[in-house]
C-alpha positions in Angstrom: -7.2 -17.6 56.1 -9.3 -14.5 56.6 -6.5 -12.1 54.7 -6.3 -14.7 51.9 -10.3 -14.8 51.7 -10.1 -10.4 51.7 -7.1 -10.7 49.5 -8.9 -12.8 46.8 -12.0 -11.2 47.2 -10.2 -7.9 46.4 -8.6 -8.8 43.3 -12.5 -10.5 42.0 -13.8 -6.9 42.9 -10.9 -5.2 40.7 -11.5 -7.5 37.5 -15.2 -7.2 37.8 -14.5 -3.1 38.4 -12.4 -3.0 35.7 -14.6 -4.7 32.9 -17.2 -2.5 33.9 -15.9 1.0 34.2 -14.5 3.1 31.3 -11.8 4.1 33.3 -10.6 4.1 36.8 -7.8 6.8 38.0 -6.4 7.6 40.7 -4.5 11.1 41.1 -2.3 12.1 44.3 -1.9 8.8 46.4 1.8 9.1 46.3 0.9 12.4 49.2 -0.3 9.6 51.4 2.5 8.1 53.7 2.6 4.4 54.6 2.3 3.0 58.0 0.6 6.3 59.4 -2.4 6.4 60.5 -5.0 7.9 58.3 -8.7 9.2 58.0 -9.7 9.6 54.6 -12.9 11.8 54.4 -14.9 11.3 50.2 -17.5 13.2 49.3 -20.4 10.9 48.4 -22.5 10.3 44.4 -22.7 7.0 43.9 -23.6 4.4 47.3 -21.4 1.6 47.8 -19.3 1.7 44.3 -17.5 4.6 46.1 -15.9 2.2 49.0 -16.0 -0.7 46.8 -13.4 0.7 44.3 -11.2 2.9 46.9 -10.9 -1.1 48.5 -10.2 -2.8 45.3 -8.0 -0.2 43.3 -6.1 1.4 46.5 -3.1 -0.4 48.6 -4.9 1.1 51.8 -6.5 -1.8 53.9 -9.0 0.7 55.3 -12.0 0.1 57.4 -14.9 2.3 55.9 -18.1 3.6 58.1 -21.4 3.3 56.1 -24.7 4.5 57.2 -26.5 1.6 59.3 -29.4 0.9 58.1 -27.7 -1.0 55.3 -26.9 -3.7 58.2 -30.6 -4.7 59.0 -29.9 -8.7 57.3 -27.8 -10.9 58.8 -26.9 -12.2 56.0 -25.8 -8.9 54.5 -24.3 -7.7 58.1 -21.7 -10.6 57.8 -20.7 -9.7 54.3 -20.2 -6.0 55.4 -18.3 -7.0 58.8 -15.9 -9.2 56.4 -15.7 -6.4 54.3 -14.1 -4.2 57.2 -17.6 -1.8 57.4 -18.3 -0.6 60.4 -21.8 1.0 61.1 -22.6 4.6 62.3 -26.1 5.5 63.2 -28.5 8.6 62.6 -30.8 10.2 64.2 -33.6 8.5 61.2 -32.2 5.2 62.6 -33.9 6.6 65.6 -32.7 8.1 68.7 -31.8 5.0 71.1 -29.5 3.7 67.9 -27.1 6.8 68.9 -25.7 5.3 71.9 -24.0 2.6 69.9 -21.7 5.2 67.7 -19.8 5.4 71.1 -18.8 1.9 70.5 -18.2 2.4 67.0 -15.9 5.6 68.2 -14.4 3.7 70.3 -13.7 0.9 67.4 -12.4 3.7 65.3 -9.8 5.1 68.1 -8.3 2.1 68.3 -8.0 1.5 64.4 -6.0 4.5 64.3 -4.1 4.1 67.6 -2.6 0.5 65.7 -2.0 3.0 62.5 -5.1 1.8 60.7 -6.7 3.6 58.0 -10.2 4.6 58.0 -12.8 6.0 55.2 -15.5 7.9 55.7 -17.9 10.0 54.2 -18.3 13.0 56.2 -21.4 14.4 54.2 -23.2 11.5 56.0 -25.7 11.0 52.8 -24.9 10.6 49.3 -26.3 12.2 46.2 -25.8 12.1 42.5 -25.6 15.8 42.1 -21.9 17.6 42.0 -21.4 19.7 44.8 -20.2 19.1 48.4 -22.6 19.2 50.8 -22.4 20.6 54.3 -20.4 18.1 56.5 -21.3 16.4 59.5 -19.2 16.7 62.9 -19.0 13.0 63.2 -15.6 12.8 61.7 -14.5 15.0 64.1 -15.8 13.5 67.0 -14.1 10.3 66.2 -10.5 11.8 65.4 -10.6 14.2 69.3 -11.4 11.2 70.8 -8.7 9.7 69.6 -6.3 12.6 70.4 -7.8 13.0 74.0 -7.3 9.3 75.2 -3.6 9.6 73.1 -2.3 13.0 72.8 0.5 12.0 71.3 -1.4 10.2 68.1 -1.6 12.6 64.9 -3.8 11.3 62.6 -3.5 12.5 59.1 -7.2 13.8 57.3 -6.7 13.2 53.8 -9.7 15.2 51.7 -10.4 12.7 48.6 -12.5 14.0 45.8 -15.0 11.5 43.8 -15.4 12.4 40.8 -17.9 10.4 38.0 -18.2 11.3 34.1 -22.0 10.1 35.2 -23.3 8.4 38.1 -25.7 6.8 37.2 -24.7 5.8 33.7 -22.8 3.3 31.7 -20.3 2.3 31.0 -18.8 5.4 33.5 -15.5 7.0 34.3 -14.5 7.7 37.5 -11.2 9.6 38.8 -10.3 10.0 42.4 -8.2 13.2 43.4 -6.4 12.8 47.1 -5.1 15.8 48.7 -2.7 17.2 50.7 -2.6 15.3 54.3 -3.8 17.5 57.2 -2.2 17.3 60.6 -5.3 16.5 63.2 -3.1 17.5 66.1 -2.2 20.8 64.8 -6.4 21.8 64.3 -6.8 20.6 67.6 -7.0 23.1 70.7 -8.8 21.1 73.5 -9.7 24.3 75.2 -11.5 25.7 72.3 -13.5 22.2 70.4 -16.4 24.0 69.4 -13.6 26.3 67.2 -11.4 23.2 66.4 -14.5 21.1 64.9 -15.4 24.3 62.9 -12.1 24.7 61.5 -11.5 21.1 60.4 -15.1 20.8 59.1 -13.7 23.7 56.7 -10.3 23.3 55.7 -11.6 19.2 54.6 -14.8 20.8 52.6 -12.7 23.4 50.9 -9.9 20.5 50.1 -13.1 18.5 48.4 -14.4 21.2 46.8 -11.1 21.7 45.0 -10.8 17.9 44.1 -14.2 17.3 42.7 -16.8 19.6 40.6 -18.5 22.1 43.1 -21.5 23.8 42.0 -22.2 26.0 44.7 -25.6 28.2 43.8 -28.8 25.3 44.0 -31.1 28.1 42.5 -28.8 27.8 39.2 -27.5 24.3 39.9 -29.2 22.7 36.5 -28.7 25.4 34.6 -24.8 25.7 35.4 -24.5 21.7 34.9 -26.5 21.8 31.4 -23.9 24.3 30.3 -20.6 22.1 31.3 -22.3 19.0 30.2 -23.3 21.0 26.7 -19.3 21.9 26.6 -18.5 18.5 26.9 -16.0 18.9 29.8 -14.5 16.6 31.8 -15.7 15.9 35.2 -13.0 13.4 35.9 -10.6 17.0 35.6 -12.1 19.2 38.8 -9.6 22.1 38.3 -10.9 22.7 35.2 -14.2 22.1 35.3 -14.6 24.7 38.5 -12.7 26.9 36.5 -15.3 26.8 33.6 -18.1 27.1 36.5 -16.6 30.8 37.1 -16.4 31.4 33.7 -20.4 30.6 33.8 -21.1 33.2 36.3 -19.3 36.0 34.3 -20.7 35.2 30.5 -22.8 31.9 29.9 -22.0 30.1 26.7 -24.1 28.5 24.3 -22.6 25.0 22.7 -24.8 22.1 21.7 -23.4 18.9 23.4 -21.9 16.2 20.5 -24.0 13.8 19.4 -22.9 10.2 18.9 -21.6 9.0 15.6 -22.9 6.7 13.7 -20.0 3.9 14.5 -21.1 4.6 18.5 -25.1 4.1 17.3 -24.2 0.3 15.5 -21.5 -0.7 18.2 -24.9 0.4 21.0 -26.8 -2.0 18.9 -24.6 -4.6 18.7 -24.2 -4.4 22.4 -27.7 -4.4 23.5 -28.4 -7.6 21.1 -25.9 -10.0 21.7 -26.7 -9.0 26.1 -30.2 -8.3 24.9 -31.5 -11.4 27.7 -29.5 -9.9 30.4 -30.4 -6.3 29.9 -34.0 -6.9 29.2 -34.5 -8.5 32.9 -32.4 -5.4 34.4 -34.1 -2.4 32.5 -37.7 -3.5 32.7 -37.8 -6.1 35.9 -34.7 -4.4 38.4 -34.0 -0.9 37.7 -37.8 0.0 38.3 -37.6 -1.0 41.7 -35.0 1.1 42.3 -35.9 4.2 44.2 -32.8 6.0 44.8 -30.6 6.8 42.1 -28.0 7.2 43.8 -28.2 3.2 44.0 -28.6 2.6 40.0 -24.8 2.1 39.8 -24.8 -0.3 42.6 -27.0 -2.3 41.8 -26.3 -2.4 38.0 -22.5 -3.6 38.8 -23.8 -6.2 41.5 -26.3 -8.1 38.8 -23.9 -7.7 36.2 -20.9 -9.1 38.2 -23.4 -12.4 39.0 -25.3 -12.7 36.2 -22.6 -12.7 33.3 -20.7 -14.9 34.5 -23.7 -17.3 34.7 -24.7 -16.4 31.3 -21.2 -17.1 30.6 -21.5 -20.5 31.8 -24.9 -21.5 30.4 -24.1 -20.3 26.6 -20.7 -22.7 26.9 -22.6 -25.4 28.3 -25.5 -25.5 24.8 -22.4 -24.4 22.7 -20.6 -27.3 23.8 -23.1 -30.2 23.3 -24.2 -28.4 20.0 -21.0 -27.6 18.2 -18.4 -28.9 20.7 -16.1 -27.4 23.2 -13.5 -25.7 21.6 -16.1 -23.8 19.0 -18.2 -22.8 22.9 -15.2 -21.4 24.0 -14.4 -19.4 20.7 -18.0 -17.8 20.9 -17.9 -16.7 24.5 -14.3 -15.4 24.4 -15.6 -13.4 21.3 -18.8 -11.8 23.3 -16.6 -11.2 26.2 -14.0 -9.5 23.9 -16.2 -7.0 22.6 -17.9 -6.3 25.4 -14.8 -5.2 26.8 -14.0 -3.8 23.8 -17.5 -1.5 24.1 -17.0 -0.7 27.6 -12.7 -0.2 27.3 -12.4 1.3 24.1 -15.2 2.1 21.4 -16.2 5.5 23.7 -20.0 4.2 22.9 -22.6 4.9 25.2 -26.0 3.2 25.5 
């Protein structure tokens, strides 16, 4: 019962996913092998969309770590536990939450030792802007514990690069680039952990740095992302996009970014009238409360996927006793059609 309850869940998260992103690709998961054992380490833009589409849109049943402090409701703990998220604690979470990451490790080892995958986002915080961050040990922790209680385990690290057209916007594009598996017993010298953790922490951020758009210099990092967004690149393409980065530091160009036709500015228009109840209450009443950005995606997909539907509902229930049934269900399927037809095809943006 619980596998049919994850299984359906999963497919409502990819139809909800797929009506509200652009576009959704995934490059290189033919590298990963089946019926291994696998840690996939992400860098980390956009909060909970990243796990929630890598669960709906990959056939990898993995369990994902996520920053604790997300647990604090019960309500919201039991969704997350059925969800397969496990918790890891920081030092913000306070010091005596440490202890229970050895529990969590433990959890972890023997995911892996059953050929389990995992996910995790080694940066341990997420952030809208593109660049990899420095990465925390934790991941490593986890996989030598596994190889000390089972030498014979090798878990495979698979770098995975997340890579948004923009974050925070919509409707968004989103590509994710998988790399080439790592061997975790071949970076691991027991005699020497201190070098081993050192070495993984670097061969994983170099294999995300060349899967997702890495601006590396902070004291030019606006000025180097004006210029690719002003060249209209695309940052669902990382190869290219570092490329053009280099290119920056050798001779800057100067490109105004294209505007939006006049087709995009009346198909915007149309959009924000016919939905103009539902984003009214989101623009003015929700997003303000937001304080992290990072969470505008997140919480813009969760009201939307709960709220349409309802709005769905309520416009075929007046249609209905006001021009009948089949005339109701004529005038939703037509709203939901060019919705999808804004978001899918019309390359509008609001």
């Amino acid at each position: 019962m619980r596998t049919f309850m994850y299984t359906l869940t999963q497919k409502i998260a990819c139809f909800a996913l797929f009506c509200y992103f652009r576009e959704i690709r995934l490059h290189g998961i033919e590298k990963v092998p089946a019926n291994k054992a696998v840690m996939f380490l992400a860098n980390h833009q956009n909060a909970l969309l990243d796990p929630l589409v890598i669960a709906a849109f990959t056939p990898f049943r993995s369990y994902f770590l996520t920053r604790a402090d997300i647990f604090v409701n019960p309500f919201v703990k039991r969704i997350f536990k059925f969800l397969r998220m496990l918790p890891v604690y920081r030092i913000r979470d306070g010091r005596d939450t440490l202890a229970k990451n050895a529990v969590i490790f433990d959890e972890c080892t023997q995911l892996l030792q059953a050929g389990k995958t995992i996910f995790i986002f080694p940066e341990a915080n997420h952030n809208i802007m593109r660049r990899v961050r420095p990465l925390s040990k934790g991941f490593t922790r986890i996989i030598f514990t596994a190889l000390e209680k089972d030498p014979n385990l090798d878990v495979l690290l698979v770098p995975v690069g997340i890579n948004y057209e923009k974050a925070d916007g919509f409707p968004d594009r989103v590509a994710f680039y998988f790399d080439q598996p790592l061997s975790s017993r071949d970076n691991y010298r027991p005699s020497e952990i201190a070098a081993s953790v050192s070495g993984l922490k670097e061969l994983v951020s170099n294999g995300l740095k060349r899967n997702t758009t890495h601006i590396e210099d902070l004291s030019k990092y606006e000025e180097i992302h004006n210029f690719l967004d002003s060249r209209g690149v695309d940052f669902q393409n990382p190869v290219n996009t570092n490329l053009l980065i280099k290119q920056y530091r050798v001779a800057p160009l100067k490109q105004s970014r294209p505007k939006r036709s006049t087709v995009q500015r009346i198909l915007a228009a149309i959009f924000l009238t016919i939905n103009a109840p539902i984003i009214f209450f989101w623009r003015w009443v929700l997003k303000p409360k937001i304080q992290e950005v990072e969470f505008i995606s997140t919480f813009r997909f969760c009201y939307v996927s709960v709220v349409q539907p309802l709005f769905y509902l309520a416009s075929w229930l007046f249609l209905s006793a006001l021009l009948g049934a089949i005339e109701a269900t004529l005038v939703v399927f037509l709203h939901f059609a060019f919705n999808l037809f804004f978001v899918k095809i019309s390359k509008a943006k609001l």
